[in-house]
N, C-alpha and C positions, 0 to 999 in steps of 0.2 A: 280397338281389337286387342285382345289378349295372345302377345306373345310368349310362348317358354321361355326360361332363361336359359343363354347360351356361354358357356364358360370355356377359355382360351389358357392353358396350363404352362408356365415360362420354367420349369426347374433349375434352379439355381439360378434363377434373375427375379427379385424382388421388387414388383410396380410400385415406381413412383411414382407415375401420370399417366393419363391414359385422356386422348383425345377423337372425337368423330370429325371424319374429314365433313366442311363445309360443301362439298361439292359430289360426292358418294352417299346416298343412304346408309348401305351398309360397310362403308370402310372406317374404321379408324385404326389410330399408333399408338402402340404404348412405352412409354420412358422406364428400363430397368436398369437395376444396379445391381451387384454379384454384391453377399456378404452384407448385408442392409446399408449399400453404400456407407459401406466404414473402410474398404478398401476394395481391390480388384476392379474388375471392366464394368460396363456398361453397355445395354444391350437397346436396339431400337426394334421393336417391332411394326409391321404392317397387317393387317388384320383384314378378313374380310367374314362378315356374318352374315352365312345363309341359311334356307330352313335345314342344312345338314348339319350345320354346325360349323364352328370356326375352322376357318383357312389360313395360314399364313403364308403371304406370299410375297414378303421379303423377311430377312434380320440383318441389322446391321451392328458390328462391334466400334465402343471404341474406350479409349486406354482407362480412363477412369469411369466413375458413376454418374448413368445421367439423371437429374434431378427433375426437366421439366421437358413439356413439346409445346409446338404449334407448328399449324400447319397453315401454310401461306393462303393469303387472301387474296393472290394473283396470279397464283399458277398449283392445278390441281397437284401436282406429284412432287412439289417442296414442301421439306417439314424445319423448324427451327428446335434445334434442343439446346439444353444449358446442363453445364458438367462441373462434377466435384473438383476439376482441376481449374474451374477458373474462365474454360472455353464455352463460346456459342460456334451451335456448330452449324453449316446448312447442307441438309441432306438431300438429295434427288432420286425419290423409289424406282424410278427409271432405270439409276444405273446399278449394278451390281455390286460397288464396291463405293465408297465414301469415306469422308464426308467430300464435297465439291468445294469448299470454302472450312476453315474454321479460325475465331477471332481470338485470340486471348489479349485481354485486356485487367479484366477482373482478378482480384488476389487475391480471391476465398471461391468458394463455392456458388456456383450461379442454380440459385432457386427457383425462377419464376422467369418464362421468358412467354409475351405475345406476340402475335402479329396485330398491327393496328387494322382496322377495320373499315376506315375511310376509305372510299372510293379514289382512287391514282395516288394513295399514301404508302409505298412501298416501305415499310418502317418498321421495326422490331422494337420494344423496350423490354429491357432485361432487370433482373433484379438479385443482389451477392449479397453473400456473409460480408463485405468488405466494407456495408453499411453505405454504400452506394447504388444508382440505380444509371442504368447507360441508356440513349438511344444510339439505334442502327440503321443504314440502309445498307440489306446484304448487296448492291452493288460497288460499294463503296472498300475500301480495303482498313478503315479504321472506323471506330465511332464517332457520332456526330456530335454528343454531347453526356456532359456526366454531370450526375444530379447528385449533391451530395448534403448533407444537413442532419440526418437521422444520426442518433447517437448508439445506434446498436443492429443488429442482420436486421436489413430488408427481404421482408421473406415473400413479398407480392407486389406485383405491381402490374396493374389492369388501366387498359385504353377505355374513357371514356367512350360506350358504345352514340353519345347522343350529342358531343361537344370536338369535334377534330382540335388534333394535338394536345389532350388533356388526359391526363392518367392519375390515377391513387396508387400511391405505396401502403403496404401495409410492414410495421415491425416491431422489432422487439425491444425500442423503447417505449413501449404502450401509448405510439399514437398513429392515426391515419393522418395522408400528406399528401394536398392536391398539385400538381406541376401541370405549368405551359411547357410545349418543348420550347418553346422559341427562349424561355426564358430561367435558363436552370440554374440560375444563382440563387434563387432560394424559391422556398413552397409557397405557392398561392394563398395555399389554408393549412394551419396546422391543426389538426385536433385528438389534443387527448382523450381519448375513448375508452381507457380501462386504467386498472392499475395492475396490470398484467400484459406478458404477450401478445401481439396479436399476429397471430400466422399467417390470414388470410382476409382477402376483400374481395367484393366483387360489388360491381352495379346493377338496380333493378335496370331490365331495359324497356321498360315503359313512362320512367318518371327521371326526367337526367338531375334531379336533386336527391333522390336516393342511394345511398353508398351504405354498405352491407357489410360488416367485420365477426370474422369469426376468433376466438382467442383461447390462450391454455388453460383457462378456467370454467372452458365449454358452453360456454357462452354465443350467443348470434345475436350481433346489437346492429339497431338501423339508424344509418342519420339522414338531415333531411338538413342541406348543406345550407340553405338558410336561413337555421338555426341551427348549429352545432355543436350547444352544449351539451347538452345531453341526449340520450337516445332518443327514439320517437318510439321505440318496441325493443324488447328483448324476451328472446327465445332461450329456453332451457329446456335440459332432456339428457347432451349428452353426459358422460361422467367422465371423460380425461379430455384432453386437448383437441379442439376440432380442427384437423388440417385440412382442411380445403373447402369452401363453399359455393355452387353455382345459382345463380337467379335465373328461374323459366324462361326462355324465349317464348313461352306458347301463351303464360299465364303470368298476370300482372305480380299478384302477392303470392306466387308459389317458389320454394326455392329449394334444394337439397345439402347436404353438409356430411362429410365423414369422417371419421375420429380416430384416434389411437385408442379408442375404445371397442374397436374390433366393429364397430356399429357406421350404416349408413342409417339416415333419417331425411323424412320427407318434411316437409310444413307451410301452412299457409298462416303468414301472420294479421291476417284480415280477420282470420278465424279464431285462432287459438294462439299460445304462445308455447305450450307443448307440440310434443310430434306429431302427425298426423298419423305418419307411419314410421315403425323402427324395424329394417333388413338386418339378418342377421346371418348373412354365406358368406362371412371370413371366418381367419381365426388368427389372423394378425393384424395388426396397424394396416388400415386399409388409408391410402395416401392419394389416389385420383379416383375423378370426379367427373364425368360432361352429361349434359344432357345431349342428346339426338336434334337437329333442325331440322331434321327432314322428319320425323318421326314423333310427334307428340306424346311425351311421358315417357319414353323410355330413355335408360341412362343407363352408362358403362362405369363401372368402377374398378382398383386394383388395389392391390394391396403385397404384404410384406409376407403373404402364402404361397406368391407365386400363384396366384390365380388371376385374371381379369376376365369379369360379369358382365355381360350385356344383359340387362332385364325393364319389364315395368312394373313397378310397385301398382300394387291393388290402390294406393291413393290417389294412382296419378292418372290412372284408366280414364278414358273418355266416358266412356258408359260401364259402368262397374256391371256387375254383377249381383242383385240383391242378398243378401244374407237371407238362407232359408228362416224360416219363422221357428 
């Protein structure tokens, strides 16, 4: 079913991330930054999308810029964000004022933070310009463990949805880098995957051998862990750096990607290895990215306009619509 799009307007906080709550259809949070996180606060939004249009019904400040969220896999009203100072922070939409917790540990900027997904795994993994990668349990009052070996920012780092305690980094010494938590003295698998950047990873979650890297050459390459020399597929389309890529929950080979090319892009690489579809309501660096789990095809996006999109691309509709003749 075709939904309109509904657009959420932050002035003067530029979206870095934007997430759908796991346990709300129509909620999610968005991670902004004053100034394109180069300095000033950082703002949290809560969101809620109905057919009137967006709601917000919390914000929360805090001292620097926030780069990343998630939202807990154990309790619907906790969110995890990660800040240009270095801090994870844990917030609870409940209260009016926050954060309830925040860790500094890290000594650059925290880019990329999950909640793990296993079942009674209450666990964060974080990922810093510090070229480090941390795990957390926000009950604990320090980290559990610090992953270290990348030679340059770790700019992702995603929980195996199919393998408990296993995560990819992704960075910007052009390689992806598989980690046991139990065992973070070095990477499981190293694999160099470009000879460039790479910003972003994520997993298909239908096949736990495929791992998915987006990089500043705009590029989406797949690997199929094993064999890891070379790619299995590579997607082209955008023209600057893809920051951020997610793989469908709904759809085995579907996945989306959005660029500092002011462009989101749909694609199935079973199909084609171009777009399927290319969005075009930014008009800045659009930096988050989720697909919907309650919600088949639609996805929310933000960017560096100060605007976050809830919409469905025409590729990604259940039942399209025929093009008249």
């Amino acid at each position: 079913m075709f939904r309109p799009p509904v657009a959420f307007r932050s002035p003067g906080r530029q979206g870095y991330a934007v997430q759908f709550s796991p346990y709300l259809p129509q909620r999610l949070a968005v991670a902004a930054s004053q100034h394109f996180g180069i300095a000033g606060k950082g703002s949290l939004f809560v969101i809620d999308v109905l057919p009137a249009g967006a709601v917000l019904l919390n914000s929360y400040e805090w001292t620097e810029g926030l780069f990343d969220l998630a939202w807990s896999e154990c309790n619907k009203n906790i969110i995890v964000c990660g800040s240009g100072d270095g801090s994870v922070q844990i917030w609870d939409t409940t209260q009016a004022q926050g954060p309830v917790k925040a860790f500094k540990e890290h000594t650059k900027e925290v880019y990329s933070v999950q909640w793990s997904q296993t079942r009674d795994q209450n666990l964060v993994v974080t990922a810093s310009w510090d070229k480090t990668a941390k795990l957390w349990d926000p009950n604990h009052h320090q980290s559990l463990a610090t992953f270290a070996g990348h030679q340059h920012i770790v700019y992702s780092a995603m929980w195996s949805p199919h393998v408990p305690g296993c995560f990819a980094t992704a960075s910007g010494d052009h390689t992806l880098r598989l980690w046991d938590m139990k065992s973070p003295q070095a990477a499981r698998m190293v694999i160099p995957a470009t000879n460039c950047e790479i910003i972003t990873c994520d997993w298909c979650k239908y096949d736990k051998n495929l791992l998915l890297a987006g990089s500043v050459d705009g590029k989406i390459r797949g690997f199929d862990l094993r064999n890891p020399k070379a790619p299995v597929f590579q997607l082209g389309g955008h023209s600057h750096a893809i920051r951020r890529i997610k793989c469908s929950p709904h759809k085995k080979t579907v996945l989306a990607s959005c660029s500092y090319d002011f462009t989101v892009r749909t694609w199935d690489f079973a199909q084609q290895t171009t777009p399927l579809e290319t969005i075009e309501h930014h008009t800045e660096f659009v930096c988050g990215l989720d697909f919907n789990l309650h919600i088949p095809g639609q996805l929310a996006d933000c960017g560096w306009d100060d605007r976050t999109v809830v919409f469905t691309p025409k590729s990604l509709l259940e039942n399209p619509t025929p093009a008249p003749p």
